[in-house]
C-alpha positions in Angstrom: 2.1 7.3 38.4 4.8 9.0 36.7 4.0 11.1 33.4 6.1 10.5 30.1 5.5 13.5 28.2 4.4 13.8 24.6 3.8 16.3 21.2 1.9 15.9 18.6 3.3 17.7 15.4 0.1 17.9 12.7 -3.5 17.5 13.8 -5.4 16.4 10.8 -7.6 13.3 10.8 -5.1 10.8 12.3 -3.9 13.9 14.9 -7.3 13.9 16.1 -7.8 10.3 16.3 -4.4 9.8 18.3 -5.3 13.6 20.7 -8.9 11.7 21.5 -6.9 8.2 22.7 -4.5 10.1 24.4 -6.9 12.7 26.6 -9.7 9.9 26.4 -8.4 6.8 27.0 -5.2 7.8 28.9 -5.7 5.1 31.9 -5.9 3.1 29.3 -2.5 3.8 27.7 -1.1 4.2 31.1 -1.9 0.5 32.1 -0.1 -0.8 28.6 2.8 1.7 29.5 3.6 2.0 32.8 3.4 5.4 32.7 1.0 8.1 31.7 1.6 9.8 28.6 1.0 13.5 29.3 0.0 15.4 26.2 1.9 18.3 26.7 2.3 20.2 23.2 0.3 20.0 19.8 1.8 21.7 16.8 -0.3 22.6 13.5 -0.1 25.3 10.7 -3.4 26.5 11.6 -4.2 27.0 14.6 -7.8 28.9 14.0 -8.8 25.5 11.7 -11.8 23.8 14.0 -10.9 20.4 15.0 -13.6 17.8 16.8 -11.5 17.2 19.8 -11.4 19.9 22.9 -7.9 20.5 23.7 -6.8 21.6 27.4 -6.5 25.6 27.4 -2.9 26.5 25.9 -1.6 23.0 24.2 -2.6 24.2 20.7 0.4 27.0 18.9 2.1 26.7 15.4 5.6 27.0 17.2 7.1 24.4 16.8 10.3 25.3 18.8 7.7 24.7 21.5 8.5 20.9 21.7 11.9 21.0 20.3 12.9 23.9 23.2 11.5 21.4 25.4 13.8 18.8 27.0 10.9 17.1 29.0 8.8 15.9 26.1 10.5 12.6 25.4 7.9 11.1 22.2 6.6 13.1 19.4 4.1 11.8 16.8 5.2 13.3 13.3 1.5 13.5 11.9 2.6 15.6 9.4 1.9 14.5 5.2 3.7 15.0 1.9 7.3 14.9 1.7 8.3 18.8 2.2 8.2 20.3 5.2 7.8 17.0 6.7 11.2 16.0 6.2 12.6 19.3 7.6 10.6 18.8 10.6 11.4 15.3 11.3 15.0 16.4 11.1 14.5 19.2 13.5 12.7 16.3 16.2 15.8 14.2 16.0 17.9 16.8 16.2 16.9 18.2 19.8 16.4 14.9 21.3 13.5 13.5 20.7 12.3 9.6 20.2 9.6 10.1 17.0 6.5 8.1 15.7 5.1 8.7 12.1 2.9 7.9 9.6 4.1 9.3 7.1 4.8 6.2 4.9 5.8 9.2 1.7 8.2 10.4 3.9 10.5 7.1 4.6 9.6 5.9 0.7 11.6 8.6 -0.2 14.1 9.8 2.3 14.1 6.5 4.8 17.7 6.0 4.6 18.9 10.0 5.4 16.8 10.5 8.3 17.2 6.5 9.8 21.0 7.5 9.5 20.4 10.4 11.4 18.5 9.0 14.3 21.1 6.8 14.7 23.6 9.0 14.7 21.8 10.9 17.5 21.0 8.3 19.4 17.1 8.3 18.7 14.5 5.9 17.6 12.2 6.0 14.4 8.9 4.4 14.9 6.0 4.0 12.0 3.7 0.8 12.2 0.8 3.3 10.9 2.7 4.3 7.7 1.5 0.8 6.1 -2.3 -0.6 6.5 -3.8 1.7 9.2 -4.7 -0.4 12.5 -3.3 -4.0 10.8 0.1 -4.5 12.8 2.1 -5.4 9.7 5.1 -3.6 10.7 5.7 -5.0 13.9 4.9 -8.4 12.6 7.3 -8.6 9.9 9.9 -7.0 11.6 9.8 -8.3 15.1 7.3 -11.4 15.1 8.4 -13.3 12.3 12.2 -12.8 12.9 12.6 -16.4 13.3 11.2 -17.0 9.9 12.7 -16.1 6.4 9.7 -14.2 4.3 8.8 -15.9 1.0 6.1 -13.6 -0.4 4.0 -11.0 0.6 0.2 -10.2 -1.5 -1.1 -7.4 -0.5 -4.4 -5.1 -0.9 -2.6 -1.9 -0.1 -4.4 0.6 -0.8 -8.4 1.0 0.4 -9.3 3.8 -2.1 -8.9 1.4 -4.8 -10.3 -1.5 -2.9 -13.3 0.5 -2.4 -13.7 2.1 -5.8 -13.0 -1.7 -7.7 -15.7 -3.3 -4.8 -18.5 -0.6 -5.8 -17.7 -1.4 -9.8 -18.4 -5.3 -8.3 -21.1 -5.1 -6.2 -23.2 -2.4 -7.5 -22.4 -2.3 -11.6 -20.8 1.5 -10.6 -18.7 2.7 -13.8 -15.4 4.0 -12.7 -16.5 7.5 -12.7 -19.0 7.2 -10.3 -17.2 4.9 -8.0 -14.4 7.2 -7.7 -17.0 9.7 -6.7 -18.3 8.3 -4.5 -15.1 7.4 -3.1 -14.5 11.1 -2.7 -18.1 12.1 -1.2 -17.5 9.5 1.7 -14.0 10.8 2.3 -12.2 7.5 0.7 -10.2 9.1 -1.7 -8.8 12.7 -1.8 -9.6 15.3 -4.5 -6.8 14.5 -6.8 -7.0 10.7 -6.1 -3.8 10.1 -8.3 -1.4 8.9 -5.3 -4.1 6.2 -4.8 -5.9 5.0 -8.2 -2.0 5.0 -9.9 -0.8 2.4 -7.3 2.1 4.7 -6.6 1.0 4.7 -2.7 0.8 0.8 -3.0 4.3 1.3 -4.5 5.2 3.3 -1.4 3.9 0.7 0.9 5.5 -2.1 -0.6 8.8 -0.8 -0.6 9.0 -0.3 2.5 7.5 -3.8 3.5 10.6 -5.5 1.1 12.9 -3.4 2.9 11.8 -4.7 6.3 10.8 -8.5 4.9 14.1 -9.1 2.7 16.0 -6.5 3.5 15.2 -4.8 -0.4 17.1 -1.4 -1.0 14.4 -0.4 -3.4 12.9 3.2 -4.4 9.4 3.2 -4.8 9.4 4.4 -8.4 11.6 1.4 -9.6 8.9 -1.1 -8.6 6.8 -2.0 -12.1 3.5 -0.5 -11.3 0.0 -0.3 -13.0 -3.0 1.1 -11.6 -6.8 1.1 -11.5 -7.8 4.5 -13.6 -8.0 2.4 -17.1 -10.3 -0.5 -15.3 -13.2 -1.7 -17.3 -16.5 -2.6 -15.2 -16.6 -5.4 -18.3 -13.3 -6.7 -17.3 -14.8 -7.3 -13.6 -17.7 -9.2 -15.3 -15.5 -11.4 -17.2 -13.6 -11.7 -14.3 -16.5 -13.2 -12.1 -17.2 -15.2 -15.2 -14.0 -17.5 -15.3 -14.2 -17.2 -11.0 -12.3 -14.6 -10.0 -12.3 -10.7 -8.6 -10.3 -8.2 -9.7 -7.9 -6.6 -6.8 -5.2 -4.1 -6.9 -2.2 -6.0 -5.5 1.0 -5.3 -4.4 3.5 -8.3 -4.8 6.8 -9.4 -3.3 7.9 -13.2 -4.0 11.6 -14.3 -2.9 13.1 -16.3 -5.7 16.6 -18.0 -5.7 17.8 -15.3 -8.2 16.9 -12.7 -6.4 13.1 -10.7 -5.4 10.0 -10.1 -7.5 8.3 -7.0 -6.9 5.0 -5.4 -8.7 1.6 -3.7 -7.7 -0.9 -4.1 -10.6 -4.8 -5.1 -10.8 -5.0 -9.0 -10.7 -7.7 -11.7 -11.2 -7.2 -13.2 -7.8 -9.0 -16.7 -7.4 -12.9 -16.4 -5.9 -12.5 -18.2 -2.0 -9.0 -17.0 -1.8 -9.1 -14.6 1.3 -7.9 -11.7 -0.8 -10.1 -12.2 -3.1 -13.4 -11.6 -0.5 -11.7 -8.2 1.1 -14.4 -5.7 0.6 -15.0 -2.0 0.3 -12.3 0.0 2.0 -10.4 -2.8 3.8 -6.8 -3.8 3.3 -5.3 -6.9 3.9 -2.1 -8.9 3.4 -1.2 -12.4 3.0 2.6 -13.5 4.5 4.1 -16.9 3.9 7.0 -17.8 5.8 9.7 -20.8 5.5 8.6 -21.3 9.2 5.3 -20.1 10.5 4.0 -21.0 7.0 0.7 -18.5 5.4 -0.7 -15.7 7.5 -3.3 -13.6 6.7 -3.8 -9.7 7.9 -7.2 -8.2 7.5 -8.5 -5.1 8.9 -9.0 -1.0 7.7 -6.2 0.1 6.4 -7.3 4.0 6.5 -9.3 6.5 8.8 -8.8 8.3 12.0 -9.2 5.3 14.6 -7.7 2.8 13.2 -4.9 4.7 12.1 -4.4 6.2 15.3 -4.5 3.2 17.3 -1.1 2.6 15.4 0.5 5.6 16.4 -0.5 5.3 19.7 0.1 1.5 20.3 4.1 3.1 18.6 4.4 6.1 21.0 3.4 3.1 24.2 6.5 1.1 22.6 8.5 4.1 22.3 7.8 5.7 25.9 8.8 1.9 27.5 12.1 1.6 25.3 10.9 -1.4 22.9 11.2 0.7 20.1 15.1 1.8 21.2 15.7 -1.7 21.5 14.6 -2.3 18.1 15.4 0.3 15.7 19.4 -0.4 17.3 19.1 -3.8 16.4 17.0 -3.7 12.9 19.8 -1.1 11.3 16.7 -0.2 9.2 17.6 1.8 5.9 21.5 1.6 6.9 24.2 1.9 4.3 24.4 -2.2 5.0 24.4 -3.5 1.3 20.8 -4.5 0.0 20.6 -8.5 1.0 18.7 -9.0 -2.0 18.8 -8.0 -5.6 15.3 -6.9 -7.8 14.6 -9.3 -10.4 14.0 -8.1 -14.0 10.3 -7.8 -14.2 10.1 -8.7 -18.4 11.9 -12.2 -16.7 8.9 -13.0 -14.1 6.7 -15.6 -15.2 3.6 -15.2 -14.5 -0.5 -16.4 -16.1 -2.3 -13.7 -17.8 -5.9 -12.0 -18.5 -6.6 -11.1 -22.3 -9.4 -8.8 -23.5 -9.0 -8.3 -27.1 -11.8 -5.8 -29.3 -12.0 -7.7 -32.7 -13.7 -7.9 -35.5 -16.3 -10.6 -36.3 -15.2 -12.9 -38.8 -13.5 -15.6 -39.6 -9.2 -16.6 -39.2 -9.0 -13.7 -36.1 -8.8 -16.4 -33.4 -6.0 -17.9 -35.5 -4.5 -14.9 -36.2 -4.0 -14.0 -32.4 -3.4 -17.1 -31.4 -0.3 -17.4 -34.2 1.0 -14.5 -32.5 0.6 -15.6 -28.9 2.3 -19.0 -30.1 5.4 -17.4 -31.8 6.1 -15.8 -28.3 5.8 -19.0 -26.4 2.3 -18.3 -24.9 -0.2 -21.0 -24.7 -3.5 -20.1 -24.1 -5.7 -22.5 -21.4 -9.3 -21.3 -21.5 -11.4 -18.7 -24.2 -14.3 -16.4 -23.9 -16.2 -15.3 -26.9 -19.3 -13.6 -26.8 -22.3 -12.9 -29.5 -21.3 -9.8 -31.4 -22.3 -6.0 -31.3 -23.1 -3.7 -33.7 -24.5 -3.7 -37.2 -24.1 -6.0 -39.7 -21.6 -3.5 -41.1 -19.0 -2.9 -38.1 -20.1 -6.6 -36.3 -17.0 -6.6 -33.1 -16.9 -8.9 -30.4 -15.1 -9.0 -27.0 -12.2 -11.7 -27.3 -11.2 -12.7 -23.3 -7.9 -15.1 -23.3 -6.8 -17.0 -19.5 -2.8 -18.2 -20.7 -0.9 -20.8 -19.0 2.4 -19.4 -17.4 4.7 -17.3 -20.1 7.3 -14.5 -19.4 5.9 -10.7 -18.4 7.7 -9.5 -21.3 7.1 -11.7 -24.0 3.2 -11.1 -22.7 4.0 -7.4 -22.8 5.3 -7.2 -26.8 2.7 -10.2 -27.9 -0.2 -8.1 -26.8 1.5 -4.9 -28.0 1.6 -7.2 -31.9 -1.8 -8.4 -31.3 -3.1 -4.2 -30.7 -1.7 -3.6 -34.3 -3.4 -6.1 -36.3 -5.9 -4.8 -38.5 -8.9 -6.4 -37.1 -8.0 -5.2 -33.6 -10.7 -2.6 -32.7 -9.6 -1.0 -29.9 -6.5 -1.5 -27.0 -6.0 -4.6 -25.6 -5.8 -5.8 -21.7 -3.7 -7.4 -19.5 -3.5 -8.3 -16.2 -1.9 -10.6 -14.2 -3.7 -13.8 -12.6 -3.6 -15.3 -8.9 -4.7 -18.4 -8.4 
């Protein structure tokens, strides 16, 4: 059978993962690709680092002028993370001729349209089904299965270091702090977990799902974003209280004016499916005009799943499915954005309260007079018996509102935080029923 020759350019976790499939499994790979892809070059930084896969005697060098010198190897899998020097070396790829696969989803957040440009400009093909959700296809579905369909929204668990540490906090009573630990000991989240527990790599994944779903020309950091490092393991008991689990989602929702998008934590409806994804799963629901709801489920991290992706992409890529498709897409072109971002103080939207307040009489009418005077009605109340001494008595105050504007929400509960028998700062987060 004839041999399509391939790189790999990083060998971390995912590396590994897709260097096992490929030396493992390759009459597998061969049978979905009509050809055998031939590892033939692996590039790191460190070459003397240990790595759990035996390589074939001479693969392994930090030169990575030996895959770009190469005119043979055809496919290279960019497993390289961070933006800098993963840019330069993606550029490099392009440049002598070769057809890439990455999943580096940093990488395209921030510099998608310069190097898409480029490819096409040389004649090459970008593929990156792994840079959203691990092993769940959302990628390929959105871009090439559902191209009869216009998108309508996508909901999202993005992110499983987040799922994880807000299913621990659930399940177990785990504060925060020793959820995130946790998530760190088993390999879930990294040492400086801010990419993850900010919702910035939500943020990262979402913009490049709007881009593909409604053709968004979004930067990450203009998508309104809240994360998970302020979350309150009472706010998950209230939560279950009133039926419903707290999730961080990311949310895109096509509107006749123009597109909603937002990653915060939400109280997302008990027996909806996002609201049972557990632990360090991701999973995202699709609605289309035509095909109507879908729902994605699977990990959306780790070496297998991940690399499944980048090997399932380097298949496409080594057959010419992925030529075919990045010509016709004109992903991240200088095409003008086919959908405008809506204002998000404009979305409308029902909303979680927690208010710290003093025990005594008129401070139900006090918030609820400033919730009226910016439009808010409230639907269902939660008070509790009361803490503390007779002397400092505060209870916890939890508010469900009917739909009102994000930003009249936003200043109502900023008025509320400076009343005088406010205890502490408010909450707020969105609600999916």
């Amino acid at each position: 059978m004839q041999k399509t020759k391939v790189a790999l350019v990083g060998m971390g976790t995912v590396g590994t993962g897709v260097a096992k499939l490929l030396l493992d499994h390759g009459d597998r790979t061969a049978r979905h690709a009509g050809c055998i892809l031939w590892l033939e070059q692996v590039v790191v930084s460190e070459v003397a680092k240990h790595r759990d896969v035996e390589l074939p005697k001479g693969l392994l060098s930090s030169d990575l002028t030996r895959i770009t010198g190469d005119p043979n190897i055809k496919v290279v899998a960019h497993l390289v993370g961070g933006v800098e020097p993963a840019r330069t070396i993606m550029l490099k790829l392009l440049e002598s001729g070769k057809d890439v696969v990455t999943a580096n989803k940093a990488l395209l957040a921030e510099h998608g349209p310069e190097i898409f440009d480029r490819a096409r400009e040389l004649g090459r093909s970008i593929a990156f089904d792994a840079c959203v959700a691990g092993g769940i296809p959302i990628i390929t579905n959105i871009s090439q299965c559902f191209s009869a369909n216009q998108i309508l929204s996508l909901q999202g668990i993005l992110n499983g270091t987040t799922n994880f540490l807000v299913s621990q906090m659930e399940e177990l009573g785990a504060s925060y702090a020793d959820a995130l630990k946790e998530a760190q000991r088993l390999g879930y989240a990294e040492a400086d977990p801010t990419m993850d527990v900010s919702g910035a790599d939500a943020a990262q994944k979402l913009a490049i799902l709007a881009h593909l779903a409604f053709g968004a020309r979004v930067h990450w950091k203009e998508i309104p974003c809240e994360g998970v490092e302020k979350l309150d393991a009472a706010d998950i008991r209230y939560a279950r209280e009133l039926g419903y689990r707290i999730k961080l989602i990311a949310a895109a929702n096509l509107h006749d004016s123009g597109l909603e998008l937002h990653v915060s934590p939400t109280l997302v409806r008990i027996g909806k499916p996002l609201a049972e994804v557990r632990q360090a799963y991701n999973a995202i629901s699709v609605v289309g005009d035509a095909v109507g709801p879908v729902f994605f489920h699977g990990l959306g991290a780790g070496q297998m799943p991940t690399a499944s992706a980048v090997v399932a992409d380097m298949i496409d890529t080594a057959v010419g499915r992925t030529q075919i498709t990045f010509r016709t897409l004109e992903l991240w072109s200088q095409r003008e954005a086919l959908v405008s971002l809506l204002d998000h103080g404009e979305l409308s939207g029902r909303y979680y309260l927690r208010f710290t307040v003093e025990d005594k009489p008129g401070v139900l009418a006090e918030i609820a007079g400033v919730l009226g005077r910016h439009s808010i009605s409230i639907a269902s109340l939660i008070q509790h018996e009361p803490s503390g001494d007779d002397g400092a008595r505060v209870v916890p105050l939890v508010v469900m509102t009917y739909h009102a504007r994000e930003g009249a929400a936003a200043v109502a509960v900023a008025e509320i935080d400076r009343l005088k028998v406010v205890k502490a700062a408010s909450v707020r987060m969105r609600v999916l029923d």
